[in-house]
C-alpha positions in Angstrom: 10.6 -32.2 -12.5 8.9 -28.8 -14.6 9.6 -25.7 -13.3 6.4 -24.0 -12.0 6.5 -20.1 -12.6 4.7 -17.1 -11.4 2.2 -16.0 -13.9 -0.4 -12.8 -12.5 -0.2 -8.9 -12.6 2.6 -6.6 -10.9 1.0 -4.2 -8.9 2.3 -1.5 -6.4 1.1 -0.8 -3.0 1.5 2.5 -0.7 1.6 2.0 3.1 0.4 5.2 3.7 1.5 7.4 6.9 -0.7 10.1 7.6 0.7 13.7 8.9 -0.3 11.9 12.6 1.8 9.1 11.7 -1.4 7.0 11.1 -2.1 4.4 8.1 -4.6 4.6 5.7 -6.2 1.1 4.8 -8.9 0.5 2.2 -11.6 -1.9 1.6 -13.5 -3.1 -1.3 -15.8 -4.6 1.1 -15.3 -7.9 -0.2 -11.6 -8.3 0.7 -10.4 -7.6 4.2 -8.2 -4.3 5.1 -5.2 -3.6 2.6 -3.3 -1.2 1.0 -4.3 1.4 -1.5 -2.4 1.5 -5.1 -2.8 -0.9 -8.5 -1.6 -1.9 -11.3 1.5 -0.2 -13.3 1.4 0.2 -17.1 4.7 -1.0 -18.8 6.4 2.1 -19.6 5.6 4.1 -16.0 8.0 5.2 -13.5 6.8 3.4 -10.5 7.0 6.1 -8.1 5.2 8.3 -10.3 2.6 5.8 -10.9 1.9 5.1 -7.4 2.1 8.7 -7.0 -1.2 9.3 -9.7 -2.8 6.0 -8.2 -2.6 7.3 -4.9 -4.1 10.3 -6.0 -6.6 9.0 -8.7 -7.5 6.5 -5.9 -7.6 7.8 -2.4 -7.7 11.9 -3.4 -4.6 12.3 -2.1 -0.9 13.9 -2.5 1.5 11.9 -1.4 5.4 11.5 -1.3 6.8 7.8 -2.5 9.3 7.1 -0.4 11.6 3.3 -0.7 10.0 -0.1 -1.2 10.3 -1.9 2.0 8.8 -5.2 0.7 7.8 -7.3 -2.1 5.3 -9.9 -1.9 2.6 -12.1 -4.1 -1.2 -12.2 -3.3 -4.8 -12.2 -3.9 -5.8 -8.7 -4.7 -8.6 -7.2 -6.6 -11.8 -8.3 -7.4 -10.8 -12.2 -9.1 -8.4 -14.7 -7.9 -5.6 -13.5 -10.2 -2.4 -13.8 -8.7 -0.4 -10.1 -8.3 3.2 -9.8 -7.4 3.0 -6.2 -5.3 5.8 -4.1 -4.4 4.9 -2.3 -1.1 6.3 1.3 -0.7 6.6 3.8 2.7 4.5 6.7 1.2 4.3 10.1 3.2 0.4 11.9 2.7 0.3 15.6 3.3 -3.4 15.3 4.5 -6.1 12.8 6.0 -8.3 14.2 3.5 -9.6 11.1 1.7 -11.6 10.8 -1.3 -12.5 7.4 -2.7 -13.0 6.2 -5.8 -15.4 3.5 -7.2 -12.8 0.9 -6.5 -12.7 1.3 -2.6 -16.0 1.5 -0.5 -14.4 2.5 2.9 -11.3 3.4 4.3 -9.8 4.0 8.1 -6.6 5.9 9.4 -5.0 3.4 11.7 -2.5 3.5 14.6 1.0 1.7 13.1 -0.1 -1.5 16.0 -3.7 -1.4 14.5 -2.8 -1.7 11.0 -0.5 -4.5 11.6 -2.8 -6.5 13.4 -5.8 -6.2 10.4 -3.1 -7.4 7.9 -4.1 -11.2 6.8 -0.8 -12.3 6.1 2.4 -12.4 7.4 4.6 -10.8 4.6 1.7 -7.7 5.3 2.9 -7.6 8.7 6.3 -7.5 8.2 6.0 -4.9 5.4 4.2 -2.2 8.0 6.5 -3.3 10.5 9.7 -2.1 8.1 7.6 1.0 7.0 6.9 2.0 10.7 10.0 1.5 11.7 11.6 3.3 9.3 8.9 6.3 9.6 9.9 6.5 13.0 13.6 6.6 12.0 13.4 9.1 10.0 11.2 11.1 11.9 13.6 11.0 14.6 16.2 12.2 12.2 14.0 15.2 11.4 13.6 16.5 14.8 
């Protein structure tokens, strides 16, 4: 029996915490709630790039913290396959300023944003962000 192989795009995801400890979601309006972030060019540093996508994207400055989860999915306008790696990312405001490639966006509590997720593996990665947010916010106090 032939091997079958994934064949799509890699992209990179932020599970954004607000300074309130909220998560940013975004919307094309034709896909349900998900993370913000894209595509990576082949010779970028990928916390860089998520970094500028962030930015480029949502208006905002942002610290890339670890990967807590890797997954494959729909995203995007098409039905092109994407293998996504999904990162904790720290945002020093809620000051958000879309782009043309989002056409809404909402700050949700860590429970909220879980439950809009449409996939398992999406749970699971807020779940490890949030829990390790809450780790190291513990730490810092």
């Amino acid at each position: 029996m032939a091997e079958t192989y994934f064949r799509g795009h890699v992209t990179q995801r932020g599970i954004v915490f607000g300074p309130r400890g909220d998560v940013l979601l975004v919307t094309s309006g034709l896909r349900p709630w998900t993370f913000p972030g894209g595509r990576i060019e082949a010779d970028a540093e990928p916390e860089a790039a998520l970094r500028r996508t962030l930015h480029e994207r949502v208006g905002l400055h942002a610290t890339v913290e670890e990967p807590v989860k890797t997954v494959t999915d729909i995203w995007g306008k098409g039905d092109e396959p994407v293998y996504a790696v999904l990162y904790r990312v720290r945002a020093r405001s809620r000051n958000v300023e879309l782009d043309d490639t989002h056409d809404d966006y909402c700050w949700y509590t860590p429970e909220g944003a879980v439950e809009e997720m449409h996939f398992k593996s999406l749970e699971t990665a807020v779940e490890r962000a949030v829990a390790n947010h809450r780790n190291d916010t513990e730490t810092d106090d």
